[in-house]
C-alpha positions as CSV (number, residue, x, y, z in Angstrom):
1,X,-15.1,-18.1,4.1
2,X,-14.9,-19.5,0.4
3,X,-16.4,-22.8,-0.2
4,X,-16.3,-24.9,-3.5
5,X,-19.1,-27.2,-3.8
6,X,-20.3,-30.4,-5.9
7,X,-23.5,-31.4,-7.3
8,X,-24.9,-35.2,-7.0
9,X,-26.6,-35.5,-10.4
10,X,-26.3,-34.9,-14.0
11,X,-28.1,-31.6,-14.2
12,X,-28.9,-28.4,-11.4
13,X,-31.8,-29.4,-8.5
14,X,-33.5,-26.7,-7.6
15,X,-31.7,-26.6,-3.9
16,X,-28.3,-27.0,-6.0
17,X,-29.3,-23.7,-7.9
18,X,-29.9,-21.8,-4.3
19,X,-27.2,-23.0,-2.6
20,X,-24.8,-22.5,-5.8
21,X,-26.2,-19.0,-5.3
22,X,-25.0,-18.5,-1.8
23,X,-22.4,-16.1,-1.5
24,X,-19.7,-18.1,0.4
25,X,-19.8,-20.6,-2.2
26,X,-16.8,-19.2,-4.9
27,X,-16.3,-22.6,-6.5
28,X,-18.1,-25.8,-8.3
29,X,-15.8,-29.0,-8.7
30,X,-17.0,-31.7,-11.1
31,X,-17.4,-35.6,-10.1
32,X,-17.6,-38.6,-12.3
33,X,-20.9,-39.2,-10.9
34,X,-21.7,-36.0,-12.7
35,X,-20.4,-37.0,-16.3
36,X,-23.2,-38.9,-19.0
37,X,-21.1,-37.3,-22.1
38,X,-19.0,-34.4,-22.8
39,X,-22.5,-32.4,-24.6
40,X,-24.2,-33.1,-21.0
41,X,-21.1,-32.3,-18.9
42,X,-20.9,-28.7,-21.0
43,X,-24.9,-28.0,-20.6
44,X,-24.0,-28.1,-16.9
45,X,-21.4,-25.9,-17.1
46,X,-23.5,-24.0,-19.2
47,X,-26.1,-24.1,-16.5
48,X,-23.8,-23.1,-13.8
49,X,-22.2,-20.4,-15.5
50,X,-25.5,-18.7,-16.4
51,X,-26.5,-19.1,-12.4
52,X,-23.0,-17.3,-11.3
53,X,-20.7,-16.4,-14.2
54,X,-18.1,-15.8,-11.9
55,X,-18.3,-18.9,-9.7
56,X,-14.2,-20.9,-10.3
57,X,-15.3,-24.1,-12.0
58,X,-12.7,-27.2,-11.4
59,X,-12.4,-31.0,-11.8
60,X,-9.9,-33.5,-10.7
61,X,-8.5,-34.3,-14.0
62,X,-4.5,-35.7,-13.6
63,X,-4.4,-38.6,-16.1
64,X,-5.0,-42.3,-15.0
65,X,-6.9,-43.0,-12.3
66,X,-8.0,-39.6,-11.9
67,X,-9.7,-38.5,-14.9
68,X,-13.6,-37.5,-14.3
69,X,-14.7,-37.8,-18.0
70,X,-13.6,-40.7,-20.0
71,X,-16.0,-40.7,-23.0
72,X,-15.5,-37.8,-25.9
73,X,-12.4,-37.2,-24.6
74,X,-8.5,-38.0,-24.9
75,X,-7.4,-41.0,-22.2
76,X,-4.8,-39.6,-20.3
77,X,-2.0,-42.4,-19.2
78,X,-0.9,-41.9,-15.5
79,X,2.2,-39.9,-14.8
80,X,4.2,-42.4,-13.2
81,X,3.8,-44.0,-17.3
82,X,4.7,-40.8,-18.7
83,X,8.3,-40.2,-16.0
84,X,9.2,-43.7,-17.2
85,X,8.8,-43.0,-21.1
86,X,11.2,-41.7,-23.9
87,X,10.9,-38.1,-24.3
88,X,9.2,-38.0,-20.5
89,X,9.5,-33.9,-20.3
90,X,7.8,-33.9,-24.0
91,X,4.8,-35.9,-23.0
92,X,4.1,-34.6,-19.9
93,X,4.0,-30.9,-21.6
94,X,1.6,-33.1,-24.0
95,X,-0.5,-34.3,-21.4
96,X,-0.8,-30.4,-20.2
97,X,-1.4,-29.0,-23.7
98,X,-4.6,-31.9,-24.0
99,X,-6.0,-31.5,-20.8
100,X,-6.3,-27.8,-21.0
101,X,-7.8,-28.0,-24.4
102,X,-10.7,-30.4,-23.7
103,X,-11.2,-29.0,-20.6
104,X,-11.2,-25.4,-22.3
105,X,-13.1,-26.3,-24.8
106,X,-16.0,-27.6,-22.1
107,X,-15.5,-23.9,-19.9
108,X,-13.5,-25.5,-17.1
109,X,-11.2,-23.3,-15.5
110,X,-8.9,-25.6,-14.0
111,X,-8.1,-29.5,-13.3
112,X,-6.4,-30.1,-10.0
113,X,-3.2,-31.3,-11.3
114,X,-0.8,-32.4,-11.2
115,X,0.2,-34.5,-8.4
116,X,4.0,-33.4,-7.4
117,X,4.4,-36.0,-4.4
118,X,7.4,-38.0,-4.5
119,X,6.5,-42.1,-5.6
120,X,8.2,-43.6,-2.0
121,X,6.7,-47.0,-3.4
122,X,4.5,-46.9,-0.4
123,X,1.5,-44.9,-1.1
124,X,-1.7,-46.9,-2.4
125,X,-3.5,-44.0,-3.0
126,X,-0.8,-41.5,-4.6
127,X,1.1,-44.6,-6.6
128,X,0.8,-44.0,-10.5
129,X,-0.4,-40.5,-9.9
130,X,3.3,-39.4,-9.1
131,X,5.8,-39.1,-11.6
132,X,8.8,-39.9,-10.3
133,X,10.9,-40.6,-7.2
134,X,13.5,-38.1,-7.6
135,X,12.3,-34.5,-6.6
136,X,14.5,-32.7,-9.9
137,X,12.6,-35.3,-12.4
138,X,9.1,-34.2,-10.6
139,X,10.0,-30.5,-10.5
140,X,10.8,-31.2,-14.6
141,X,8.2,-32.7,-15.5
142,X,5.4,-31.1,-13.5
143,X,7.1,-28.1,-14.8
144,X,6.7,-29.5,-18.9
145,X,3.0,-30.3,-17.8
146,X,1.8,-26.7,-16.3
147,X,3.5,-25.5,-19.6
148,X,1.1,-27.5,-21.4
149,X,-1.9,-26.6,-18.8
150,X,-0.8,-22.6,-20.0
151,X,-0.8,-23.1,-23.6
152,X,-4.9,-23.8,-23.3
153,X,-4.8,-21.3,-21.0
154,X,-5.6,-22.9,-17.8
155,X,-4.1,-22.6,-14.6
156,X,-2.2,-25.5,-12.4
157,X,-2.7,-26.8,-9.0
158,X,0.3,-28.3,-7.3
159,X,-0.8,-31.5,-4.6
160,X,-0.6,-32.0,-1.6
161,X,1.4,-30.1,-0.2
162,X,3.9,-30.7,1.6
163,X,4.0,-34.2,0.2
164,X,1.8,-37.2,0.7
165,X,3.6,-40.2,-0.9
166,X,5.6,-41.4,2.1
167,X,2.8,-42.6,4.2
168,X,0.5,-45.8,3.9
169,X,-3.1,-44.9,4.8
170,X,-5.6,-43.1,2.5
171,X,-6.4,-40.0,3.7
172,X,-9.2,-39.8,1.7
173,X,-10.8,-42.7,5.2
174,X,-8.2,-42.2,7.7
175,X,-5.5,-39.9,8.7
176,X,-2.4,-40.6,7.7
177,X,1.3,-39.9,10.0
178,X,4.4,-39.2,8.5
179,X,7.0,-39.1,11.7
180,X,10.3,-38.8,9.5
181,X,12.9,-35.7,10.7
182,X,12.0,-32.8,9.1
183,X,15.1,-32.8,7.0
184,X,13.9,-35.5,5.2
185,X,10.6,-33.9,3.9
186,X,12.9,-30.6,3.2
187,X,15.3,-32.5,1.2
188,X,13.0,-34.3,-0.2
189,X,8.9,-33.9,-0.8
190,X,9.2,-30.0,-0.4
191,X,11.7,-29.7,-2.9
192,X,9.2,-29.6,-6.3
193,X,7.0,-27.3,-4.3
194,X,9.6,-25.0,-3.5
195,X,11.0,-25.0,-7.1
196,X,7.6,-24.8,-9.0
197,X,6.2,-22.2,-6.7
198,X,9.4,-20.1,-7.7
199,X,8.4,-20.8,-11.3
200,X,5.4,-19.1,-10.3
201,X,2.3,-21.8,-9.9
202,X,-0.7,-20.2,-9.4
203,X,-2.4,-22.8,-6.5
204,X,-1.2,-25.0,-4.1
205,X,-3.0,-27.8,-2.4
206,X,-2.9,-28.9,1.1
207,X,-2.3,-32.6,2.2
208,X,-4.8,-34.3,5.1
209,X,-1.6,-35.5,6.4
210,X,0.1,-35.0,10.2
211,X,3.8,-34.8,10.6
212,X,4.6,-35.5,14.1
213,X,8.0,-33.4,13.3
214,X,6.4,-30.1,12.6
215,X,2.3,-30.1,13.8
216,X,0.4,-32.3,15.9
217,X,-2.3,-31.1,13.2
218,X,-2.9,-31.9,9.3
219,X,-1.0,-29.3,7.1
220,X,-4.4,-28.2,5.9
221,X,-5.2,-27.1,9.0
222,X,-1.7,-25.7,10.4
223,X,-0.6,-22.5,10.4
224,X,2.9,-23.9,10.9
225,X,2.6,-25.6,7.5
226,X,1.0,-22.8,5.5
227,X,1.9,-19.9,6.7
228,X,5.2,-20.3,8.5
229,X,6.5,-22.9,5.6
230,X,4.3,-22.0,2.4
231,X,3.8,-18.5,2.9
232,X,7.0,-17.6,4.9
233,X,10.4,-20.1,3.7
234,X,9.0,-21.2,0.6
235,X,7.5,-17.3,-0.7
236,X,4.1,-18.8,-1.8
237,X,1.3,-15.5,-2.6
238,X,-1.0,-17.5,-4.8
239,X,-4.3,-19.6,-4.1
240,X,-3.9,-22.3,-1.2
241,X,-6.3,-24.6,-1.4
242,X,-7.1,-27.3,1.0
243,X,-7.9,-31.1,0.6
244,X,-11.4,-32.0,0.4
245,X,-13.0,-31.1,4.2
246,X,-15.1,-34.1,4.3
247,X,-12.3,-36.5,3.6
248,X,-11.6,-39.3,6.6
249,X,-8.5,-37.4,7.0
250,X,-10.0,-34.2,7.9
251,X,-13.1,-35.9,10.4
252,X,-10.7,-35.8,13.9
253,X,-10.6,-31.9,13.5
254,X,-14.3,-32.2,14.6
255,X,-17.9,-31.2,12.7
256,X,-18.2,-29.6,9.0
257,X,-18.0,-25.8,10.6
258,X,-15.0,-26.5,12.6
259,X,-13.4,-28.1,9.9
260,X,-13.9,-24.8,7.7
261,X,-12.4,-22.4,10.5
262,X,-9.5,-24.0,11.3
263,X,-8.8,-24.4,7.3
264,X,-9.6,-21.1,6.9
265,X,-7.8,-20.1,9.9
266,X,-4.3,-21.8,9.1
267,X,-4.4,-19.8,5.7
268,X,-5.9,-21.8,3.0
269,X,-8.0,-19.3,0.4
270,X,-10.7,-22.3,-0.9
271,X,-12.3,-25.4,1.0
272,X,-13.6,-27.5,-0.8
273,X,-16.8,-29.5,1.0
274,X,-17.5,-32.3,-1.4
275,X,-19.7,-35.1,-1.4
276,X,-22.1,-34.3,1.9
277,X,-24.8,-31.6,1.0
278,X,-25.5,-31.7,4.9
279,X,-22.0,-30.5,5.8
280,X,-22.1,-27.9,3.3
281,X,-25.6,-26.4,4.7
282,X,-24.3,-26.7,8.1
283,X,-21.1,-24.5,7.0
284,X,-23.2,-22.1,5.2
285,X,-25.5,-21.6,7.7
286,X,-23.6,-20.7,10.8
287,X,-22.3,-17.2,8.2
288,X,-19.7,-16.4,7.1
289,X,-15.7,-15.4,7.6
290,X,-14.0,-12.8,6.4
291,X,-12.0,-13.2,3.4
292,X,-8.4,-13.0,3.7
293,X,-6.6,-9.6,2.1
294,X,-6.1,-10.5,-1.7
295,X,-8.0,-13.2,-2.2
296,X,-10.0,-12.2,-5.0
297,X,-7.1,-11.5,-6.9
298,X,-5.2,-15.1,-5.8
299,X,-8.9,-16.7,-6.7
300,X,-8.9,-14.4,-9.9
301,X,-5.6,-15.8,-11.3
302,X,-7.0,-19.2,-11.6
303,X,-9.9,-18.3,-13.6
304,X,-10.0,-19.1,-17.5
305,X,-7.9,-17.3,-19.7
306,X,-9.2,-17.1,-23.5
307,X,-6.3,-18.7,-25.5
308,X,-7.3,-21.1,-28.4
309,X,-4.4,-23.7,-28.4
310,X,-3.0,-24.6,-32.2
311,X,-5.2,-27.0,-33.1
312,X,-2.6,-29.1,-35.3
313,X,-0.5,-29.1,-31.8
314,X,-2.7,-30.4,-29.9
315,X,-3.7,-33.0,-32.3
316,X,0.1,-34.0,-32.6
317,X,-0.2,-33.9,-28.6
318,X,-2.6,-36.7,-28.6
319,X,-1.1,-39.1,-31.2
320,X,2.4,-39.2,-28.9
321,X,0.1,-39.9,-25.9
322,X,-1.8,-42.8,-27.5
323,X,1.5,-44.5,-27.7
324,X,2.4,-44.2,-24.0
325,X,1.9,-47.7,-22.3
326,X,-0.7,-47.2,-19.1
């Protein structure tokens, strides 16, 4: 079992530092609740790192809505305002190429982006986060952004898998249904995660999301889903990584533990267990499960690598942003 974990405060508590310590825990991911300014945001990555060197430290970090820090830092417009611009492929590479350097220069290892759903005009919470409509605009321009992402020498995370944007309800409170023929999502929604994962993405995340078609069960915690169509039809052997487990989606495949196993048993690598110490203890506690052949190395490709992006281009970068309307 392979955890990634959150913090509730500014700094490390003394229970954060033991159970950051615990050896199922492989992974720290950074809330806004967590940011005061970009020096106190690195002194807790300095922190963490000197607790666990090794530990995979992420944030969600797309651009729009979803952007942790927001003070010290370049304001990234949403996607969907980047897809409708001039020059769309250019700026999203842009968007990439910033993120990665201010995340970089603060020792992230990766944001969780981008978003690669489809915009059916539907979905509240996905909305602005998607770029486009059309799957070939999406699969170029979240292609120009995890160019940028490289360049800083950070890894991407495609989301969520295998396509949340067709269905109403937030699975972040409720579990959503998407009940359209399976032809539809396969000429559709899988079509920029089957392109980018032949480009060679590094991660993949799950969606909380049932379709009827397929599994009676959420992709994250189907087999069907990621093993038979990730792993098997689409060719996928890099990090999967679910949805958060504690999300309203997740609650009707029963308590924290359960939650883990059957995550862990459908095939995803990471589980993030955010925003409830409690169900994090109770996971721990009840020990471990083994790891899945090559997962360090799948967990290892995400990690940091040591590039210092051209200063003057990522300057340049941030001028064509500031003149993207959000």
């Amino acid at each position: 079992m392979s955890l990634m974990i959150d913090v509730d405060g500014l700094e490390l508590t003394a229970e954060d530092r033991e159970v950051l310590s615990h050896p199922m825990v492989t992974g720290f991911i950074l809330f806004a609740r967590n940011v005061e300014s970009v020096e106190q945001v690195a002194a807790l990555i300095r922190s963490i790192r000197q607790l666990r060197p090794e530990l995979l430290i992420a944030v969600d970090y797309e651009g729009g809505r979803v952007q942790r820090i927001r003070t010290g830092v370049t304001r990234i417009p949403a996607m969907r305002s980047l897809g409708q611009a001039e020059r769309a492929e250019q700026l999203a590479e842009d968007a990439g190429l910033v993120v990665g350097a201010e995340l970089a220069a603060l020792d992230f290892d990766l944001p969780f982006a981008p978003v690669v759903d489809l915009d059916h005009g539907c979905s509240g919470v996905i909305g602005d986060r998607a770029f486009h409509c059309d799957p070939e605009r999406v699969i170029a321009l979240a292609g120009a952004y995890i160019r940028g992402l490289a360049r800083s020498g950070l890894a991407a995370t495609v989301k969520h898998f295998p396509g949340h944007g067709a269905v109403i309800p937030d699975s972040h409170v409720e579990l959503p249904v998407d009940e359209r023929p399976v032809a539809d999502i396969e000429s559709g929604d899988l079509r920029p995660f089957a392109a980018l994962v032949r480009q060679g993405v590094p991660s993949v995340m799950t969606a909380h999301v049932v379709f009827t078609e397929v599994d009676d069960r959420p992709a994250s915690f189907s087999p069907v889903w990621v093993r038979d169509w990730l792993r098997g039809r689409l060719g996928f052997t890099g990090c999967v990584v679910s949805d958060d487990l504690t999300m309203g989606g997740a609650a009707a495949m029963g308590g924290a533990r359960r939650r883990v196993e059957l995550a862990a048993a459908a095939g995803c690598d990471l589980l993030p267990l955010c925003n409830h110490r409690p169900s994090v203890i109770e996971a721990l506690d009840a020990g471990g499960l083994d790891m899945p052949p090559g997962f360090e190395s799948r967990l290892a490709a995400l990690s940091r690598r040591r590039v210092e992006p051209d200063p003057t281009a990522v300057q340049a970068a941030r001028e064509r942003l500031m003149g993207v309307a959000d």
